[in-house]
C-alpha positions as CSV (number, residue, x, y, z in Angstrom):
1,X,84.6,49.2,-29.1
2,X,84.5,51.2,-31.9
3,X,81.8,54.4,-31.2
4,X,79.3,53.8,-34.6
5,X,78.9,50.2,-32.6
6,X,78.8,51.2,-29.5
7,X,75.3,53.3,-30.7
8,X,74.0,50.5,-32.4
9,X,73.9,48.3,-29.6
10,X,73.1,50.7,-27.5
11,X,70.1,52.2,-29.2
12,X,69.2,48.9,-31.6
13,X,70.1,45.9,-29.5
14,X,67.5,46.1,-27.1
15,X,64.7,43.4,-26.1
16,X,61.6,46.2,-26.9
17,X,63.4,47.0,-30.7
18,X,64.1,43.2,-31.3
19,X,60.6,42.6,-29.9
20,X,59.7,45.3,-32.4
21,X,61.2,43.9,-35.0
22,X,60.0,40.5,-34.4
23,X,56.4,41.7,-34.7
24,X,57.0,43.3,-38.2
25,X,58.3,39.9,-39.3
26,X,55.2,38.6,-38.4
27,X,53.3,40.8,-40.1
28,X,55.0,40.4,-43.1
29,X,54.7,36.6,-42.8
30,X,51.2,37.7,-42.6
31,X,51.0,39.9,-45.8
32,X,52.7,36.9,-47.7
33,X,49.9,34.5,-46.6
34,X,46.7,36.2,-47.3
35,X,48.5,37.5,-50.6
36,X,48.9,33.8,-51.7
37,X,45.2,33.1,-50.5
38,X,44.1,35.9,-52.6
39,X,45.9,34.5,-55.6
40,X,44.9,31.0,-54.9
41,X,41.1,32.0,-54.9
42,X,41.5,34.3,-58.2
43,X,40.9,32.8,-61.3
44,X,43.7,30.5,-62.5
45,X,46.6,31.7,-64.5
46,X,46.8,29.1,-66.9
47,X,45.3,29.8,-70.3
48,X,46.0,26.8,-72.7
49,X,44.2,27.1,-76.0
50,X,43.8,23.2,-77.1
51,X,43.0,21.0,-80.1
52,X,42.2,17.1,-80.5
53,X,40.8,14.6,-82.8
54,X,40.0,11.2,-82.3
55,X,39.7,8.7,-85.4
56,X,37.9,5.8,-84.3
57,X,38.6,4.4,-87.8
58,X,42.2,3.8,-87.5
59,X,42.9,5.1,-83.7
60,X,44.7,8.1,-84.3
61,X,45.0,10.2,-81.7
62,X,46.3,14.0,-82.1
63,X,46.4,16.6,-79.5
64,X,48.0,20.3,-79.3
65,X,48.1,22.9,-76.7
66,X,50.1,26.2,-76.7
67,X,50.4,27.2,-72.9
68,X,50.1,31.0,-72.1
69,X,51.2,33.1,-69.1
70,X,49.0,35.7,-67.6
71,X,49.6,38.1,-70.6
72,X,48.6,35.5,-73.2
73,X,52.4,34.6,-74.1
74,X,53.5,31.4,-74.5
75,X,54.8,30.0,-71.7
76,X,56.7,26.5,-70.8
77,X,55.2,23.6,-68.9
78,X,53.7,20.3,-68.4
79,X,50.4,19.2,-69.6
80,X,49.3,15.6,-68.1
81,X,45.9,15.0,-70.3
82,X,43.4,12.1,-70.3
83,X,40.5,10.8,-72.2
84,X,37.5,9.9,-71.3
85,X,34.7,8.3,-73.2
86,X,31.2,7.2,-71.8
87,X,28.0,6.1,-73.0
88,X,25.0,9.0,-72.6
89,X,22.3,6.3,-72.9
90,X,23.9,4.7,-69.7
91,X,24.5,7.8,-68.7
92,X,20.8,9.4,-68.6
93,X,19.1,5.7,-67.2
94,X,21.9,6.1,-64.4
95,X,20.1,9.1,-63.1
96,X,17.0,9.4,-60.9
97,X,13.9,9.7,-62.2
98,X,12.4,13.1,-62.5
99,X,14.2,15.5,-60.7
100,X,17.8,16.0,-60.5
101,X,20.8,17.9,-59.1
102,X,23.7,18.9,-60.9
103,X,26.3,17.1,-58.2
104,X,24.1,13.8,-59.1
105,X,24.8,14.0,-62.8
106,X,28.2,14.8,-61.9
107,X,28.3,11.7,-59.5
108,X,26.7,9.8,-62.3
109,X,28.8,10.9,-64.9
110,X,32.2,10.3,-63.1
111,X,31.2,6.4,-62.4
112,X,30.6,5.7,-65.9
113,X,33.6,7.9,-67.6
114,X,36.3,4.9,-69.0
115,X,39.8,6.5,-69.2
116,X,41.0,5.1,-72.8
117,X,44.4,6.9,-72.6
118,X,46.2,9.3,-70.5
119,X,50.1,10.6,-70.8
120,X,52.0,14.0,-69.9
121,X,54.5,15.9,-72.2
122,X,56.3,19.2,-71.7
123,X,56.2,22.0,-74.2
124,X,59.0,23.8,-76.3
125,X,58.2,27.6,-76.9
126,X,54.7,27.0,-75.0
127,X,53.5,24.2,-77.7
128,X,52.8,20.2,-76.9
129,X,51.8,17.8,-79.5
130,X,51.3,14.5,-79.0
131,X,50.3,12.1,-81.6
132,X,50.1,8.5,-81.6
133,X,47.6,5.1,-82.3
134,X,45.6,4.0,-79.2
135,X,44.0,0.6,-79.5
136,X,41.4,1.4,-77.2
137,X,40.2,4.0,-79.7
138,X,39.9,2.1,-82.8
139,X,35.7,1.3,-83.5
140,X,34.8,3.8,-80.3
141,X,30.9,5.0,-80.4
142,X,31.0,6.6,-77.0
143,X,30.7,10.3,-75.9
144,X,34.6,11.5,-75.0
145,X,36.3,14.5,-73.3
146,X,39.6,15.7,-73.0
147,X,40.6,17.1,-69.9
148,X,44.3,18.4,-68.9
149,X,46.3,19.4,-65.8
150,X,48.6,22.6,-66.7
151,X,51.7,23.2,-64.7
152,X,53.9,26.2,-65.5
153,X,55.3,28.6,-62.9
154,X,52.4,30.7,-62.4
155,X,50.8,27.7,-60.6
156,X,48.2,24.4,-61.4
157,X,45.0,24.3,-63.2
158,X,43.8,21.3,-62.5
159,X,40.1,19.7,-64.8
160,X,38.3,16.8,-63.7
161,X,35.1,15.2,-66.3
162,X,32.6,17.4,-66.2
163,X,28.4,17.4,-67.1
164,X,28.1,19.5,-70.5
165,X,31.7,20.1,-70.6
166,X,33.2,23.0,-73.4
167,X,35.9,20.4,-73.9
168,X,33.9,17.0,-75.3
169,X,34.6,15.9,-78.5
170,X,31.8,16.6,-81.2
171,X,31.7,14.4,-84.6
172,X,32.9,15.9,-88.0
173,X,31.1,13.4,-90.7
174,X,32.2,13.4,-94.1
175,X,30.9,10.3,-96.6
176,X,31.9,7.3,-94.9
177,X,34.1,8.5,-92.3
178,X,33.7,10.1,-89.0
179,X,36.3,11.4,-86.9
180,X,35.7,13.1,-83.5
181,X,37.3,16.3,-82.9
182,X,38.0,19.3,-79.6
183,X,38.6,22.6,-80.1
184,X,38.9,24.9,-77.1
185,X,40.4,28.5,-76.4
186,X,40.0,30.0,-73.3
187,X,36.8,32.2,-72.3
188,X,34.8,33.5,-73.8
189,X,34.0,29.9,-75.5
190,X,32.4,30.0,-78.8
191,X,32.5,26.7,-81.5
192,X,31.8,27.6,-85.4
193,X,30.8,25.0,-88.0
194,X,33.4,24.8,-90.6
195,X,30.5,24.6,-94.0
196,X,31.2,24.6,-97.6
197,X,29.6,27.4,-99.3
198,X,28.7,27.8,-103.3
199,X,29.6,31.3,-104.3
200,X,27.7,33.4,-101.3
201,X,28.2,33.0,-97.1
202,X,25.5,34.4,-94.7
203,X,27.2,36.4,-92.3
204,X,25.9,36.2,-88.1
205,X,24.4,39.4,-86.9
206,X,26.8,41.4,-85.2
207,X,25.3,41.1,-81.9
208,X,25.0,37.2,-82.5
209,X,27.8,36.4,-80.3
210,X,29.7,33.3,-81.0
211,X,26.3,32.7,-83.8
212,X,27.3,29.7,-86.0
213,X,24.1,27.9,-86.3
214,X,22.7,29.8,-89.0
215,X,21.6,28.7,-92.9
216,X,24.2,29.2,-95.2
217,X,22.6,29.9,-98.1
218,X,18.8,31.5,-98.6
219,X,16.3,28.6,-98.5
220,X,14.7,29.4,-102.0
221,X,18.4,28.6,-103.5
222,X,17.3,24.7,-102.6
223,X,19.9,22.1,-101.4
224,X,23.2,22.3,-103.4
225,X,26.1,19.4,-103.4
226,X,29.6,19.9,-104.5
227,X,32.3,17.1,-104.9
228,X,35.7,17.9,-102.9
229,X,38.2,15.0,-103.6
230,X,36.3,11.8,-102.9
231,X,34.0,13.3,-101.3
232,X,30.2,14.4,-102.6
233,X,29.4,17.5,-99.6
234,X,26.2,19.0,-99.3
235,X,26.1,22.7,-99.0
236,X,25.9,23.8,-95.3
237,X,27.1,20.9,-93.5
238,X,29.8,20.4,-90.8
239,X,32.7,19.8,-91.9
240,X,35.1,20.8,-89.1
241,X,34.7,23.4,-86.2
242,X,36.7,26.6,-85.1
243,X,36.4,28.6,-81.6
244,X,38.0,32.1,-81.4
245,X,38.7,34.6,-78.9
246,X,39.5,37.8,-79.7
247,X,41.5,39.9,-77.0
248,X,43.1,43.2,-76.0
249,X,45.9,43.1,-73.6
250,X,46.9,46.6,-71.8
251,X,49.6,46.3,-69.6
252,X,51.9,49.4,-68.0
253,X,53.9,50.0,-71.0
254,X,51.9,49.0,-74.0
255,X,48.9,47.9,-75.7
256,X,48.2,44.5,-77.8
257,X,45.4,42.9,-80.2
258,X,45.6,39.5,-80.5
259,X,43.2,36.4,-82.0
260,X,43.6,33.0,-80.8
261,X,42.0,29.8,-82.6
262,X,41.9,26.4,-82.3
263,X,40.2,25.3,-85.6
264,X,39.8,21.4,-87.3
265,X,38.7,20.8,-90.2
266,X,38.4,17.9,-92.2
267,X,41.2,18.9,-94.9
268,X,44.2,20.1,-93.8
269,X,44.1,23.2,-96.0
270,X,45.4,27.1,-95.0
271,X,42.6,29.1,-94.1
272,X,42.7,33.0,-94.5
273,X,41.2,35.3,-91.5
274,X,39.0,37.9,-92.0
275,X,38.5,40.9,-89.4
276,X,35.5,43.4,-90.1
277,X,37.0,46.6,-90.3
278,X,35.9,49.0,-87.8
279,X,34.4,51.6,-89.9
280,X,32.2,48.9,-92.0
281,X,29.1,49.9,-92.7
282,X,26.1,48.4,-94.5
283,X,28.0,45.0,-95.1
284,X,24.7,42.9,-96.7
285,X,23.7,39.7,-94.6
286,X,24.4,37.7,-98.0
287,X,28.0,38.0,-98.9
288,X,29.9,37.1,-102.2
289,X,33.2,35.5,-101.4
290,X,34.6,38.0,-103.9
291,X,33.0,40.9,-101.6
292,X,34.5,39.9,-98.1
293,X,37.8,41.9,-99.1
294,X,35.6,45.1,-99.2
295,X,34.8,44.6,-95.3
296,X,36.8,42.9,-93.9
297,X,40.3,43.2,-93.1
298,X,43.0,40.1,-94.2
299,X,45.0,39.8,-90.7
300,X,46.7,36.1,-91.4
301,X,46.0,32.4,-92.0
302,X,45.3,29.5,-89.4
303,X,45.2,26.0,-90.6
304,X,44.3,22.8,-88.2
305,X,45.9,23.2,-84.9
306,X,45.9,25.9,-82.3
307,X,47.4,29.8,-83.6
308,X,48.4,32.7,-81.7
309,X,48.1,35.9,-84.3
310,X,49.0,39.5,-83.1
311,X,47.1,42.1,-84.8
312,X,47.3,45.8,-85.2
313,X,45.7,47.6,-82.5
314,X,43.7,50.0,-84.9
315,X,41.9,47.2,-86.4
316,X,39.6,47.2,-83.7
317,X,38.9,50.9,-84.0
318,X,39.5,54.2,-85.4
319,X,41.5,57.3,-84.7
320,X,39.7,58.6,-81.3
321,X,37.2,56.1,-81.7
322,X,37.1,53.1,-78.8
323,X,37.3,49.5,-79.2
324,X,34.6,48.2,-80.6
325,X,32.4,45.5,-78.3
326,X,31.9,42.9,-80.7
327,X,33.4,42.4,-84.2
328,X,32.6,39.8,-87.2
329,X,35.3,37.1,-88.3
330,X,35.3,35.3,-91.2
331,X,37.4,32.2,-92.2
332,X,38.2,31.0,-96.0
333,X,40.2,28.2,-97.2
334,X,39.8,26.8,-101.2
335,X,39.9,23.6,-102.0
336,X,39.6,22.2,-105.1
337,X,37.1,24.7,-107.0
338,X,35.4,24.6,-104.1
339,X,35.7,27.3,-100.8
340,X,35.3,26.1,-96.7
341,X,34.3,28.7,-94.6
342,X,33.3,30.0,-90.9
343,X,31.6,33.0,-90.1
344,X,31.4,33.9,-86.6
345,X,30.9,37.5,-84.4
346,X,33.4,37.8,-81.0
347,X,32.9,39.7,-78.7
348,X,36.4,41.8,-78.3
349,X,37.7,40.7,-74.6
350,X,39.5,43.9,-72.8
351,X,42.0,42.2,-70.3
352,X,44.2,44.3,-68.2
353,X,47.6,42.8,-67.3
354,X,49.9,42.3,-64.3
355,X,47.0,40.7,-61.5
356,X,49.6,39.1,-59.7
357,X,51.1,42.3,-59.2
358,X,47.9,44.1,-58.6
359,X,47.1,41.6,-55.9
360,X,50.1,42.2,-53.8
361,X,49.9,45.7,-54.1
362,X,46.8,45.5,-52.9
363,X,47.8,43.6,-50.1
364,X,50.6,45.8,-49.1
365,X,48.5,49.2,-49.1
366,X,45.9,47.1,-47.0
367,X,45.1,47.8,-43.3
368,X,46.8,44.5,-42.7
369,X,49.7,45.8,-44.3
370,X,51.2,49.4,-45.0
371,X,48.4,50.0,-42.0
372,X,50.2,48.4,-39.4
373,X,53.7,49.9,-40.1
374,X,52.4,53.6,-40.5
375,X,50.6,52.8,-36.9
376,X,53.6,51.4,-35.7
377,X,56.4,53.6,-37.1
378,X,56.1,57.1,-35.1
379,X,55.9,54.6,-32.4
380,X,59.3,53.1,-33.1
381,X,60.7,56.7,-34.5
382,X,59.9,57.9,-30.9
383,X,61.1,55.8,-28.9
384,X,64.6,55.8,-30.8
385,X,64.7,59.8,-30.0
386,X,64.1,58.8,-26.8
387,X,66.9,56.7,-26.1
388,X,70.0,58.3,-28.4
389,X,68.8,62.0,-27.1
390,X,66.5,62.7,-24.5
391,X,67.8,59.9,-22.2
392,X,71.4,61.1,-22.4
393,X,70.1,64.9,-21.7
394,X,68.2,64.0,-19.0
395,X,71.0,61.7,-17.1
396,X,73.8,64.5,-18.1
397,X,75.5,62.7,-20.5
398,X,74.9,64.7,-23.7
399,X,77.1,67.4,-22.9
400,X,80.0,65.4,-22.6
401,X,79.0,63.8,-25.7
402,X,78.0,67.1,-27.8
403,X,81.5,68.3,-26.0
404,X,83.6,66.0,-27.6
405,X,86.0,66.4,-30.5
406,X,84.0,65.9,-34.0
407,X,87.3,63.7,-35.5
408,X,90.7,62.9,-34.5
409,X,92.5,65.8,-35.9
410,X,90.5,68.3,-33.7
């Protein structure tokens, strides 16, 4: 037997080092479990912003979702969605009188919920769109939400119907039609009217987060109607919605501003986005539309549908000045003679990439983890001095060993 083997077996091959062994395996076993449970608890992974409208007129149907990994990139998947639409009169004489938890409204709401259509597609570059006629849709004057079930390789979210749900379809009336429309991006939430303004838009104060419900033109001006198409509009109304989330991503390597939206709007028309610069100041509560240039910053267009835009990280502040907490947005399309818009203040979200890898580095430098080999390793280090040196010295047979030749030659 050749000598280098000989010492391995000798020294490694034995029942305490295999037992040895056996027990770090465990622990490692060990390490990858509570790891997994860690992640499993955290909050999910999956980030899909999402957009649908419903026309009971004709049945159309239209949804889109762009899937996003952990570091808000797109990311390929399946998305298996259903619709549910119920009626909230049943709905609240369902319910006990008086008092009332929020797992009986849930129960409540789950026994009336109809399932008018349901399907799964998988996405190309992150996106899904499905679009298509459903009978079951055509003359519908229930209450409906969208719920999906993401699967990408960072794991499941799974949605069920939900009281009050961010993801319920709201009604976008214009003349004689009404079409029911979803948008959603992921938290913070925040749904803004789409409004037609005259010459002047009333901008949200800027620690109105998410504020959309506010006049659009000073009550003394009176009620003011313009005529879009076919279409006579009165100043002010809904005429689509938008929600937005504004983000920072910081990961190891580098740093990255982005704006997601999910926007509808009853015309299908481009709408320009507006960032308020970080050095603005004294930007009037009244606004031109011909003034939003001098505070705000152009950063790119959306139209109807969900948008991922990357912006320049020094939008959002100035040389050695921090990112600022919450920052205004507004939206502008023209149509006609006429201009759409949506004002709207986000509050900047700071998200620090890389928590899968955070979470098992936590693990590993645990007590359950790097603190069971450091405990056990002098132990082990020991024992294998013990056996290749001190053991020989003590029975005689290191000098024979120490006396032999180092190679062949001498």
């Amino acid at each position: 037997m050749r000598p280098v083997l000989y010492d391995f077996k000798r020294g490694v091959l034995r029942r305490s080092v295999i037992a040895a062994l056996a027990i770090f395996v465990l622990v490692g076993v060990g390490i990858a479990y509570s790891t997994a449970a860690a992640m499993a608890s955290a909050p999910s992974l999956q980030q899909p912003l999402l957009y649908s409208y419903i026309d009971p007129g004709s049945g159309d149907f239209k949804l889109e979702a762009l899937l996003l990994d952990p570091e808000l990139r797109p990311v390929d998947g399946e998305l298996r969605y259903k619709v549910g639409c119920y009626n909230e009169t049943k709905l609240r004489e369902s319910l006990p009188k008086g008092a009332y938890s929020s797992a009986e409204y849930r129960e409540a709401l789950r026994k009336l919920v109809r399932v008018v259509d349901e399907g799964a597609a998988r996405s190309s570059g992150g996106r899904v769109s499905v679009a298509k006629r459903v009978q079951d849709l055509v003359g519908l004057n229930l209450t409906c939400q969208l719920i999906v079930n993401v699967t990408t390789v960072y794991g499941t979210l799974t949605q069920t119907f939900e009281p009050l749900s961010t993801q319920e379809y709201y009604p976008v009336k214009v003349g004689n039609r009404t079409v029911q429309a979803m948008v959603r991006v992921p938290e913070p939430f925040y749904r803004t009217n789409i409004r037609l303004a005259n010459n002047t838009i009333r901008l949200p104060s800027p620690l109105d987060i998410g504020g959309s419900e506010v006049q659009q033109v000073p009550p003394w001006r009176g009620t003011t109607t313009a005529v879009v198409g076919s279409y006579t509009l009165v100043v002010g109304e809904a005429l689509g919605y938008v929600s937005l989330s504004l983000r920072t991503v910081y990961t190891a390597k580098s740093e990255r501003t982005l704006l997601l939206a999910s926007l509808y709007s009853y015309e299908d028309v481009e709408f320009e986005v507006y960032l308020e610069r970080s050095n603005a100041t004294g930007v009037p509560e009244f606004l031109d539309v011909s003034d939003v240039g001098r505070y705000f910053e152009r950063v790119g267009v959306v139209r109807s549908g969900v948008s991922l835009l990357e912006l320049e990280v020094g939008l959002l502040k100035g040389p050695g000045v921090p990112v600022r907490q919450f920052l205004r947005i507004v939206l502008l399309a023209r149509s006609g003679s006429s201009t759409l818009y949506a004002a709207t203040t986000q509050y900047v979200s700071v998200l620090e990439a890389g928590l899968a890898r955070r979470l098992v580095a936590a693990q590993v430098a645990s007590r359950a983890g790097a603190g069971v080999f450091t405990a056990f390793f002098p132990v082990v280090a020991l024992y294998l001095v013990y056996v290749y040196v001190a053991k020989p010295r003590a029975q005689g047979a290191l000098e024979f060993v120490l006396a032999r030749p180092i190679t062949r030659l001498d």
